[in-house]
C-alpha positions in Angstrom: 0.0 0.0 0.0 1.5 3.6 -0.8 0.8 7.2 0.4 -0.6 9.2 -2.3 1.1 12.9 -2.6 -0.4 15.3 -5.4 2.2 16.7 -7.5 -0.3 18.8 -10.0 -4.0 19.4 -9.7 -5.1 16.5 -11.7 -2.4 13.7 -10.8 -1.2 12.0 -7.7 1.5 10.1 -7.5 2.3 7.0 -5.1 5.1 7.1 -2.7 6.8 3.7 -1.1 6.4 3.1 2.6 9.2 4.5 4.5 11.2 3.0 6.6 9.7 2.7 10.7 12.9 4.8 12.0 11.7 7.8 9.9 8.7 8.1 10.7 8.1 7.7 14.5 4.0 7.6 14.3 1.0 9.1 13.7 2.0 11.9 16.3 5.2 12.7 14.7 5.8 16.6 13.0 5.2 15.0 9.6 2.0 13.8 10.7 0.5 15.7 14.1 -1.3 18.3 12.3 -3.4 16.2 9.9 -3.5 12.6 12.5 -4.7 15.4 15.4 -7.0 17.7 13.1 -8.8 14.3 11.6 -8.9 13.1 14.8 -10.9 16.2 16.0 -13.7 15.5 13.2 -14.0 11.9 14.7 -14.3 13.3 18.3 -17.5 15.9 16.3 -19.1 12.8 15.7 -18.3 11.2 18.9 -19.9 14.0 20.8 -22.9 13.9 18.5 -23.7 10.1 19.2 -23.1 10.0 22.8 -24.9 13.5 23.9 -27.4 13.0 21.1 -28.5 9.7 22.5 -28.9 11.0 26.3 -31.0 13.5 25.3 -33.1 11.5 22.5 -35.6 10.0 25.0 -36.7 13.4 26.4 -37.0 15.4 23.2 -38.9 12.1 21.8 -41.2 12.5 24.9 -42.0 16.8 24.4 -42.4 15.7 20.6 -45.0 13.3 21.3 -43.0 10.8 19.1 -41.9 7.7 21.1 -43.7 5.6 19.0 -41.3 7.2 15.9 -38.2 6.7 18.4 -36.5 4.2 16.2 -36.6 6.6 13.3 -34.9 9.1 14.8 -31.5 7.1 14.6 -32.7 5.0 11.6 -33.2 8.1 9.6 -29.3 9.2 9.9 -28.6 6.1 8.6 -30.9 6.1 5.9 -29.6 8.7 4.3 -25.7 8.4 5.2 -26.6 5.4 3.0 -26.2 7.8 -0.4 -23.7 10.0 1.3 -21.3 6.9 1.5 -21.9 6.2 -2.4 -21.4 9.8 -3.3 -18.1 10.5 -0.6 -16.6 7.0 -2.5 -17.2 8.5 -6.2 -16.1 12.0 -5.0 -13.0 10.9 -3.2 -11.6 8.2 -5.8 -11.9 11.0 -8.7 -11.4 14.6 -7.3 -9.4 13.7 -3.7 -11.3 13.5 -0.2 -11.4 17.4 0.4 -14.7 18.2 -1.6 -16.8 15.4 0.1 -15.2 16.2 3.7 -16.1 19.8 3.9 -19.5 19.2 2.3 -20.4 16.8 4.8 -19.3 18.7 8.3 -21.3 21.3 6.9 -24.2 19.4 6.2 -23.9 17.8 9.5 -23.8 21.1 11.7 -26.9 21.9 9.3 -28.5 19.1 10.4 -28.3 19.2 14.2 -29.2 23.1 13.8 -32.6 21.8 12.5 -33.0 18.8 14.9 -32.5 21.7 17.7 -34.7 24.1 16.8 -37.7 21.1 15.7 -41.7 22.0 16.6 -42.5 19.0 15.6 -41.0 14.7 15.9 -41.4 14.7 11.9 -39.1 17.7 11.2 -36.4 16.5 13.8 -36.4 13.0 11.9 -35.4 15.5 8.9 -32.6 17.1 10.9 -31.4 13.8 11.7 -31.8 12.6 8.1 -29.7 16.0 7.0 -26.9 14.9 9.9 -26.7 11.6 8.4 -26.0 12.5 4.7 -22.8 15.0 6.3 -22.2 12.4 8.4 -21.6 9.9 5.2 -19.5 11.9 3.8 -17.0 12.7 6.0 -16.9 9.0 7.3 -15.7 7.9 4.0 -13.7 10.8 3.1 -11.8 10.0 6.2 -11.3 6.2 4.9 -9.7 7.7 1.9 -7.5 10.2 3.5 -5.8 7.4 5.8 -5.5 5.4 3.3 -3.4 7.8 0.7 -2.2 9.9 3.8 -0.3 6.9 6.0 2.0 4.1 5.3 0.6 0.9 5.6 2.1 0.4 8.7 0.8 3.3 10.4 -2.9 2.4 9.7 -3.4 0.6 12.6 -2.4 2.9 14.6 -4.8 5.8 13.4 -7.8 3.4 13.3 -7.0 2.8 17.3 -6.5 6.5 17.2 -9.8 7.1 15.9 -11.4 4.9 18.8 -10.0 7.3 21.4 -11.3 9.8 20.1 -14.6 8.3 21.5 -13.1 7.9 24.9 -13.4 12.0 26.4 -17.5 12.1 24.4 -18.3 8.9 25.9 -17.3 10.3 29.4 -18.2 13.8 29.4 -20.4 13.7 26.5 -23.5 11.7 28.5 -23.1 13.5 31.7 -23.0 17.2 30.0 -26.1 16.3 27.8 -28.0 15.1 30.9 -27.6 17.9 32.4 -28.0 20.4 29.8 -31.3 18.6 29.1 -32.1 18.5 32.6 -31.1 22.0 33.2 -31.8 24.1 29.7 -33.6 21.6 27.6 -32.7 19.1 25.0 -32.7 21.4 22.2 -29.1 23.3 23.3 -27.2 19.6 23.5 -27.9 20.0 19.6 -27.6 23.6 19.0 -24.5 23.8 21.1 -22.8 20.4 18.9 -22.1 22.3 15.7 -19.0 25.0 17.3 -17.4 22.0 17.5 -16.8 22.5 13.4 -14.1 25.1 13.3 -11.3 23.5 15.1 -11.3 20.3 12.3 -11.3 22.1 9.7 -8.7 24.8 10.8 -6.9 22.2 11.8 -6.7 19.4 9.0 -8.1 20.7 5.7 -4.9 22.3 5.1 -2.8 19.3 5.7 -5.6 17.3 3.8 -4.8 19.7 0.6 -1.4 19.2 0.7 -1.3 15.2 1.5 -4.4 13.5 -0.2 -6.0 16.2 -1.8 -5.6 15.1 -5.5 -7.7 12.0 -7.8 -6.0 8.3 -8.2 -4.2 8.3 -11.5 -6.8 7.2 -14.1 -9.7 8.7 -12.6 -8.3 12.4 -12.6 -11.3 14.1 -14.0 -13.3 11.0 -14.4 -16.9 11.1 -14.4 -19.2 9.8 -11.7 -20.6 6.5 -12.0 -24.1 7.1 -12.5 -25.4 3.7 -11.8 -23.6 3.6 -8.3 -25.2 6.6 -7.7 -28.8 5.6 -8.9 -28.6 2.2 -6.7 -27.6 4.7 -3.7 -30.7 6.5 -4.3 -32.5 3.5 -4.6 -31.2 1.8 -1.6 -31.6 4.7 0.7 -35.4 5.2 -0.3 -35.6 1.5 0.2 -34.0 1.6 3.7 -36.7 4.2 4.3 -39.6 2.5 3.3 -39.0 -0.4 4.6 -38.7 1.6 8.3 -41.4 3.1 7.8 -43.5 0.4 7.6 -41.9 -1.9 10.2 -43.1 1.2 12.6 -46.6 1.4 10.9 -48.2 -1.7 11.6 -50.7 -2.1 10.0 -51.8 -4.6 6.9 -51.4 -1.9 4.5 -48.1 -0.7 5.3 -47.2 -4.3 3.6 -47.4 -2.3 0.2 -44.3 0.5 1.2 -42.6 -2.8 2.9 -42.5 -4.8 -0.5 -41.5 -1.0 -2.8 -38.8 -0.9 0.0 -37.7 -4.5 -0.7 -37.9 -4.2 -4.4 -35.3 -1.5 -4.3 -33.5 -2.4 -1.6 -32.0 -6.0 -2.5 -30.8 -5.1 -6.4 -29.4 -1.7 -4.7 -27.7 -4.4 -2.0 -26.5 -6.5 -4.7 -25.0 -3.9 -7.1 -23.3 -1.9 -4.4 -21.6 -4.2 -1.8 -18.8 -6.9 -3.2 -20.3 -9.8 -5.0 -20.7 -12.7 -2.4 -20.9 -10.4 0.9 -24.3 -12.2 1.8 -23.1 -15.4 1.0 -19.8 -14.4 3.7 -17.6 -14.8 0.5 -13.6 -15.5 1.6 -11.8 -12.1 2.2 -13.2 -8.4 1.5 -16.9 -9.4 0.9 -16.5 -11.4 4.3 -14.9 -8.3 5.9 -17.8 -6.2 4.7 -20.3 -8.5 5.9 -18.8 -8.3 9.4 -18.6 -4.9 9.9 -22.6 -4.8 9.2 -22.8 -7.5 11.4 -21.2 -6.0 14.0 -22.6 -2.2 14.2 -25.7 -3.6 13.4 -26.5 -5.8 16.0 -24.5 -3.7 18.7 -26.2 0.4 17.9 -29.6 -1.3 17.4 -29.5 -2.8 20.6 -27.9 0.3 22.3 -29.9 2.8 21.0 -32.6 1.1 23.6 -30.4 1.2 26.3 -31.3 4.5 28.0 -34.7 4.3 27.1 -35.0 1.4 28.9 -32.9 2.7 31.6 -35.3 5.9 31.7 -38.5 4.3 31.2 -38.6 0.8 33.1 -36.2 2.1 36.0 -36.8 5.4 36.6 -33.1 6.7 35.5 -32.7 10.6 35.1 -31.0 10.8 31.6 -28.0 11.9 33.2 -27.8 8.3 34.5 -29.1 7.1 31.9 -26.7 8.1 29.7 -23.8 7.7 32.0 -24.6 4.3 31.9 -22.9 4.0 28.0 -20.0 6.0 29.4 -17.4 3.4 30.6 -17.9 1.5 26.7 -15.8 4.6 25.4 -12.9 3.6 27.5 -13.0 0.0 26.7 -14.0 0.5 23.2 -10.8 2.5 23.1 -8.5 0.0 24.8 -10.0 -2.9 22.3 -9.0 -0.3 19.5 -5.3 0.0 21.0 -4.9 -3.7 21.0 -5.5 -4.4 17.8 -3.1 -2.0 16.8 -0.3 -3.6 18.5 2.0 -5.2 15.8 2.3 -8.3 17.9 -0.9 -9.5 17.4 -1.6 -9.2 13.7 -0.8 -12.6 13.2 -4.1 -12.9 15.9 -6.4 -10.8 14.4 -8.9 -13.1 13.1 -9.0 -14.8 16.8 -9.3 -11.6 18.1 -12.3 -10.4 16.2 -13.9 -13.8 17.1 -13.6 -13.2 21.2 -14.9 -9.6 19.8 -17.6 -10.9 18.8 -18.6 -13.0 21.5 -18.1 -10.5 23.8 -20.4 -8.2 21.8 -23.6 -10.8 22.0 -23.0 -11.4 25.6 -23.2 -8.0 26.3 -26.3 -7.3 24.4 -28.1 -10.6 26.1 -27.4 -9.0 29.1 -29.0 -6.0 29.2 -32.4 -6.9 29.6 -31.7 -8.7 32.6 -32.0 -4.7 34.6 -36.4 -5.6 33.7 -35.8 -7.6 36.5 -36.2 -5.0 39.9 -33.8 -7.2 41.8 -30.8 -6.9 39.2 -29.0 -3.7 40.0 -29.4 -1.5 37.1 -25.6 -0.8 36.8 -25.6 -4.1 35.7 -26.0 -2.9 31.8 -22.8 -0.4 32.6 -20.3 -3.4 33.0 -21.9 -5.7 30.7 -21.5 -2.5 27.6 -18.0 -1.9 28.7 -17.4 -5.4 27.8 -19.4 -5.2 24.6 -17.5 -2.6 23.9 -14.3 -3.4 24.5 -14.8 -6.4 21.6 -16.2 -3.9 19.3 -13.0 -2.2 19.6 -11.1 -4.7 18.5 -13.7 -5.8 15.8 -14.4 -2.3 14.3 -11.0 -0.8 14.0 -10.2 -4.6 12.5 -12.4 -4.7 10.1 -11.3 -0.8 8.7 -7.3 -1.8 8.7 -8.6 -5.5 6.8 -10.1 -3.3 4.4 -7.0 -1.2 3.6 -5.0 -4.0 3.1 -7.2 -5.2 0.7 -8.2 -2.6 -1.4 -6.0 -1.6 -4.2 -5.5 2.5 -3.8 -7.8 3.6 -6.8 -10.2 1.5 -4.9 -10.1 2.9 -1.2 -12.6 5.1 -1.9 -15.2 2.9 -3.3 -14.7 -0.1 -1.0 -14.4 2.3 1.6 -18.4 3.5 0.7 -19.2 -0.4 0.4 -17.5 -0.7 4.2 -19.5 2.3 5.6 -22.8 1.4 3.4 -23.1 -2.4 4.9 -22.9 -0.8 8.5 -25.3 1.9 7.8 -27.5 -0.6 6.8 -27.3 -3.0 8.9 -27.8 -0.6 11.5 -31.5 0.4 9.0 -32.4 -2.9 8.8 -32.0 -4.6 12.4 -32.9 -1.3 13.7 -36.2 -2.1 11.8 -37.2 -4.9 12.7 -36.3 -4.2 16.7 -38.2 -0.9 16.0 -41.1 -3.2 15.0 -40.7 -5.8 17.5 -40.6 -3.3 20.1 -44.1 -1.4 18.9 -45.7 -4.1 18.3 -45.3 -5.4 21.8 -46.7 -1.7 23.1 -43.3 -0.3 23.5 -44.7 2.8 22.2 -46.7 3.6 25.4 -44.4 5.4 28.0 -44.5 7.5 30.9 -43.9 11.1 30.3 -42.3 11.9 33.4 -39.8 10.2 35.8 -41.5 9.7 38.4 -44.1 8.0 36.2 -41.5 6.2 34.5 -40.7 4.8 38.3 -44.4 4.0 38.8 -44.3 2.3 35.6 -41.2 0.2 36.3 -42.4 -1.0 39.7 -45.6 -2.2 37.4 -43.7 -4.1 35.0 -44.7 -2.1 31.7 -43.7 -3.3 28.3 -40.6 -5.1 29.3 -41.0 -7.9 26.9 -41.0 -4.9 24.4 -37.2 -4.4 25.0 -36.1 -7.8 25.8 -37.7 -8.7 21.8 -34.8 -6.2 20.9 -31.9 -7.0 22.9 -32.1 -10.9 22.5 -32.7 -10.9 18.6 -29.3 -9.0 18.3 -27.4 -11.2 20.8 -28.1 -14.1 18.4 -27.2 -11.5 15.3 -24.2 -10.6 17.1 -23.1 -14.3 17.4 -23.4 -14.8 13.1 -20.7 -12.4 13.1 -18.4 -14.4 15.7 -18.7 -17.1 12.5 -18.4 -14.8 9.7 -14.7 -13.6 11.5 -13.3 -17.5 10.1 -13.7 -16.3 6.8 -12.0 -13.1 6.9 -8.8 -14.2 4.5 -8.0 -15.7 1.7 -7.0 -19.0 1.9 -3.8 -19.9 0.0 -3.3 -23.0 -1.5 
């Protein structure tokens, strides 16, 4: 793998690996500025998930739109589905700048609209507006390490990236609690986007001068059109086939067929050919990582609802109770960077994976009064710790396998199958979870107390959380098929 330099404004040139005494790490002068400025843009979206997701329950409650809570995280992904496609064309042809900026300012849009939201529907669209930014950047960011870093460094930017999640996952829970508890929900998303200058002060600069230009023989290339069209289609799909898992009703069958129907040709035409058969090597690798994300945010994005509404939680605790995962996610991150263990990865990923199903079955054990509800706090730090070492995995896998001209494109197939995953299982536990009256919740804490003590609607979460344990534990088998096999 090579580090891509620009030399003109329409060619880029590859560079050989240097040797490891040159370059010290990613925190050396050739590469602080851009490894600490990227870095910054992953702790923007760190801060968004984990002070977003404390506050969701309450602004879902004043909006009068529990019953649409699923959408509310299903619709970033929705639509990060075509800002993946786009970010991969855009960044293999005319560098990763374009699609970067675009999408931090498209995300800061977004939770600006979420924030200031009269109504559930129109802070599903601020969430859909954060997801397309958010789709852009995340792929952009792919591409940029990838023609940025030697090979050899990649690991260590990856676990670098996890980190990054560590000071949000801390801070960011107990400062949206208490904003939300104090000011209101609405300023944890207002507040979010000042967050934007530093990044892009920081690393757009270095970005420009490292990664900036197209892949020789694509300098100046035109889009593919028919990725693009299948993007559209599979992120209309997504969002028909959400809508009617949460509408349940017989005629909602007719959007859950359209959805289908565009959905499983977008599937096929965009991911590698044999990812849903787990395929030997990058199709398996893209298979996991949906897998994974999918089966671990759908069951977490429950987690402080649950917390709120069937133990009487503030969100402060509620959200606190994610808090410790950043730390272990973070440590999982840093040992799969370690150049010792690469001949281990693939057993790695496998106790990952476990981990990550036996941490989602049990959560729903805190339905029971007598479990100790801190109980879901050490069993997430464990979940999280093995998607740590599963995640960051899966991106460095990807790397290796992906000629350069292709980061950018298998980079969007990476990001699209854990978006939607992440639609999909989200989906069904979305449905599983109304369907069983999880829909009907107390408005206040103390009636969310009352309601705990009576036992209301806790089949509704455990139909979520032990659906994805057994999801979770496919992907502990799709992680033996993760390389080629030689013969």
């Amino acid at each position: 793998m090579t580090t891509l330099e620009p030399r003109d404004a329409d060619v880029a040139e590859t560079a050989p690996d240097l040797p490891a005494g040159i370059e010290d790490g990613v925190l050396s002068r050739s590469y602080r500025a851009l490894s600490v400025g990227i870095v910054s843009v992953v702790l923007l979206i760190a801060f968004e998930a984990t002070a977003v997701g404390t506050a969701m329950p309450v602004a879902a409650r004043e909006l009068d739109g529990v019953s649409l809570y699923a959408f509310a995280f299903s619709g970033y992904f929705t639509t990060s589905l075509l800002g993946m496609v786009l970010s991969g064309q855009w960044s293999d042809r005319r560098g990763p700048l374009g699609p970067l900026t675009t999408g931090i300012a498209a995300f800061a849009a977004g939770l600006m609209l979420s924030g200031t939201a009269g109504a559930m529907w129109l802070f599903i669209l601020g969430r859909a507006v954060q997801g397309f930014g958010g789709g852009l950047v995340i792929v952009a960011l792919y591409v940029v390490v990838g023609r940025a870093y030697p090979e050899r460094l990649r690991p260590a930017i990856m676990a670098a990236f996890a980190a990054g999640w560590v000071v949000p996952s801390i801070v960011g829970p107990l400062a949206a609690g208490a904003v939300t508890e104090h000011l209101g929900w609405r300023w944890v998303f207002v507040g979010i986007p000042v967050l934007v200058v530093f990044p892009l002060a920081l690393a757009l600069p270095q970005i420009r001068r490292r990664a900036a230009g197209p892949v020789d023989g694509k300098a100046g290339g035109a889009f593919d059109r028919r990725r693009i069209r299948l993007a559209l289609g599979i992120s209309l799909g997504a969002g028909l086939l959400q809508y009617a898992a949460q509408d349940l009703r017989w005629l909602s069958l007719l959007p859950g067929v359209a959805g289908a129907a565009l959905l499983v040709p977008a599937v096929l035409g965009l991911l590698p050919r044999g990812t849903y058969r787990a395929a030997r090597g990058l199709p398996s690798v893209v298979l996991l990582r949906g897998v994974a994300a999918g089966s671990f945010i759908a069951a977490e994005s429950f987690v402080p609802l649950m917390l709120v509404t069937q133990r009487g939680l503030t969100p402060t605790l509620a959200g606190f109770s994610l808090a410790a995962g950043g730390l272990t996610w973070a440590l999982g991150s840093w040992v799969q960077s370690r150049a010792r263990v690469e001949p281990y990865r693939e057993r790695l990923m496998t106790a990952g994976m476990v981990l990550v199903a036996a941490s989602i079955a049990a959560a729903p054990s805190v339905l029971i009064d007598s479990v100790p509800a801190w109980t879901v706090a050490v069993a997430w730090a464990f979940g999280c710790f093995g998607m740590g070492l599963v995640i960051s995995s899966t991106s460095v896998l990807l790397l290796q396998l992906s000629a350069p001209e292709e980061a950018g494109t298998n980079s969007a197939s990476l990001q699209i199958s854990d978006a939607l995953a992440n639609v999909v299982l989200l989906a069904a536990g979305g449905a599983a979870f109304a369907s069983l009256g999880g829909g009907a919740v107390s408005h206040t804490a103390t009636e969310a107390t009352e309601a705990s003590g009576a036992g209301s609607h806790p089949a509704a979460f455990a139909a979520v959380f032990l659906p994805m344990a057994g999801v979770a534990l496919v992907g502990a088998w799709v992680t033996r098929r993760l390389r080629v096999e030689s013969r």
